[in-house]
C-alpha positions, 0 to 999 in steps of 0.5 A, spaced: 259 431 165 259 424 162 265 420 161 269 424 166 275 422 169 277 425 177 284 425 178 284 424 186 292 422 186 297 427 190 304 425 187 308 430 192 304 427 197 303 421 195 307 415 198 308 408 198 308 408 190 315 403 192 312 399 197 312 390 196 305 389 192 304 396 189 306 395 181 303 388 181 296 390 183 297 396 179 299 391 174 293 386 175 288 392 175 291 393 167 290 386 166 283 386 168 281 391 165 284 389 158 280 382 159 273 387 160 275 392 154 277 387 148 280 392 142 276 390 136 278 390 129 276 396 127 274 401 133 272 408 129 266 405 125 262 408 130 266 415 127 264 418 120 269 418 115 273 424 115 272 429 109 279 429 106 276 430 098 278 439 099 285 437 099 287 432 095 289 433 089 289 430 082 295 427 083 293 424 090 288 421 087 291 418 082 296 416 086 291 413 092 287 408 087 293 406 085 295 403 092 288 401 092 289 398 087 294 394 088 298 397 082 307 397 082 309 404 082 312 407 076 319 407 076 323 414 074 324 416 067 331 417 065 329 418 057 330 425 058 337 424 059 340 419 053 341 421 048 340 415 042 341 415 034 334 413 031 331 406 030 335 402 025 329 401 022 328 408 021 335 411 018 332 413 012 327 416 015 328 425 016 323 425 022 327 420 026 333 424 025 330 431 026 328 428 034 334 425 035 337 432 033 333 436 037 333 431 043 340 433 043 340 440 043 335 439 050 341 435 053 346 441 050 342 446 054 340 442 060 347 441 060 350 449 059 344 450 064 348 447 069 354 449 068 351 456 069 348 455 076 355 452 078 359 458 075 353 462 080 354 457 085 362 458 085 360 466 085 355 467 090 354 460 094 359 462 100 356 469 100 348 466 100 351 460 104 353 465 110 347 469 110 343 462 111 347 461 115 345 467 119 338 466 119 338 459 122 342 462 127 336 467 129 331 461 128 335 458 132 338 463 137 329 465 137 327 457 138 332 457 144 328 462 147 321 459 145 325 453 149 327 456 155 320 460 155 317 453 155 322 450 161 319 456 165 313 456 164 313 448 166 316 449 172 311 455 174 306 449 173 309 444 177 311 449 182 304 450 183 301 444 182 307 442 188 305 449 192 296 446 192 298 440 193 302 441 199 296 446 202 292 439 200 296 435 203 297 440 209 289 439 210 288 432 209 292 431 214 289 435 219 282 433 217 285 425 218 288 427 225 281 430 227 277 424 224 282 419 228 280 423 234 273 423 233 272 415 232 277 414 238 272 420 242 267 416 239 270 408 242 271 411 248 264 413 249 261 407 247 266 403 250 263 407 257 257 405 254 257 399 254 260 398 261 254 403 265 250 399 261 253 393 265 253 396 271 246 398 270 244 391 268 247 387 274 244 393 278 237 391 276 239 384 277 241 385 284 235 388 285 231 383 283 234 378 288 233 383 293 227 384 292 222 380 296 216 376 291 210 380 291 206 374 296 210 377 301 210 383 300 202 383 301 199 387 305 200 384 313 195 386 318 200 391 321 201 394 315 193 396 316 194 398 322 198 403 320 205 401 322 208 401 315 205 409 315 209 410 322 216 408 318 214 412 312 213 417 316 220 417 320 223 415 313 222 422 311 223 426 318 229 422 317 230 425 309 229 432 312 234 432 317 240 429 313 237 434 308 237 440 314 244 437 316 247 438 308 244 445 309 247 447 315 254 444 313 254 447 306 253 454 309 258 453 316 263 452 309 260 458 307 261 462 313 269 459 315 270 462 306 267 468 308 272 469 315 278 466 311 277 472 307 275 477 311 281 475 316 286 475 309 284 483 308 285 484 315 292 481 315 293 486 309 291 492 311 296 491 318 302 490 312 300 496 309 300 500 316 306 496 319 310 499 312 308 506 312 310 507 319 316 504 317 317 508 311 315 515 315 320 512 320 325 512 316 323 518 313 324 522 319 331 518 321 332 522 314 330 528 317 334 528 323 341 526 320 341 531 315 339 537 322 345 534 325 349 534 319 
């Protein structure tokens, strides 16, 4: 998948987060990527608008081309809670008087209305006050619950996460030490390598200077006349006598093995007559005891 991020940090196994130079490098990496990734103006232009239109309502949408337009809120009207006499240029007026009179009966009504909710409140207010209080209380005994349930279920996770990780931890150390064994396997061998490949190159150095030029190595008269055939040949019978030698004396061991065995079986079978005689001895001592007895 494009984008995605492998985690690769094991916290519970983890060490060395303390140690001299950790925060700044991990700081400088912060920085460098910051310089690379300059914020623009507006990083959404990539993103359609949303479709917020369902759910704005028509005082939303009043209120939202108010803010666009930059207009001052409207402030609370208190009209509703005077109560003025008509304009001086309207007291002879009836219209102007009846407004006032009807405007002061809403605020007479307004006002036995609370009144009446204050009387309600002194009458029932404790009582329903208790039974609020009730069920806030098994909200938030229920809540509690739901907490607890969270805790639990985090540390489940946690414990888990501990759990793999610590197998994790287990392996890699073990697969660590078996590739510090190899590489070392592996050094030893090329540093074998290369002292048989000295060894090999002095040899052939050595037998370069010993080695005559091949003007005198030549092929002599003698050589011709079939000396060099006669030291050949003796070369060879001397060759298969030390070979004939190597035999005889590979199967003398054989031989002195195969002796040494036979003698320890002997040795064996003595030990094992000498103790049944000695137990038939001591059984008929037995016998002769008890006749005399």
């Amino acid at each position: 998948m494009a984008g995605e991020v492998i985690v690769d940090a094991l916290p519970y196994i983890d060490h060395g987060y303390d140690d001299p130079g950790v925060r700044e490098s991990a700081l400088a990496m912060v920085e460098e990527e910051c310089r690379r990734y300059r914020p623009t103006k507006n990083y959404l232009d990539h993103l359609p608008l949303p479709a917020n239109s369902p759910f704005e309502t028509p005082l939303m949408v009043n209120e939202f081309e108010r803010i666009q337009n930059r207009l001052p809120m409207e402030t609370l009207s208190m009209k509703r809670y005077e109560l003025p006499p008509p304009p001086s240029g309207k007291l002879a007026e009836v219209a102007a008087w009846q407004e006032s009179i009807e405007n002061s009966m809403a605020q007479l009504e307004h006002q036995w209305v609370r009144s009446i909710n204050l009387e309600l409140m002194l009458e029932y207010g404790t009582e329903a006050w208790k039974s609020y209080l009730e069920v806030f209380t098994a909200m938030q005994a229920k809540a509690q619950l739901q907490l607890q349930q969270l805790k639990k279920d985090m540390q489940d996770v946690n414990w888990q996460r501990k759990q793999a990780q610590t197998h994790a931890g287990e392996k890699l150390r073990s697969l660590e030490a078996h590739w510090v064994l190899l590489v070392s396997k592996n050094y030893e061998i090329e540093t074998e390598s290369a002292e048989l490949e000295k060894l090999v190159h002095a040899a052939r150095e050595q037998l370069k200077k010993l080695t005559p030029p091949a003007n005198e190595t030549a092929a002599t008269p003698e050589h011709t006349n079939g000396f060099g055939q006669e030291e050949d040949q003796q070369q060879q019978e001397e060759e298969q006598q030390q070979e004939e030698e190597e035999k005889q004396e590979s199967q003398n061991e054989e031989e002195a093995v195969v002796a040494d065995e036979k003698m320890e079986t002997e040795v064996d079978e003595e030990r094992e007559d000498v103790d049944k005689s000695s137990s038939n001895d001591g059984g008929t001592a037995e016998e002769e005891s008890s006749n005399d007895s």
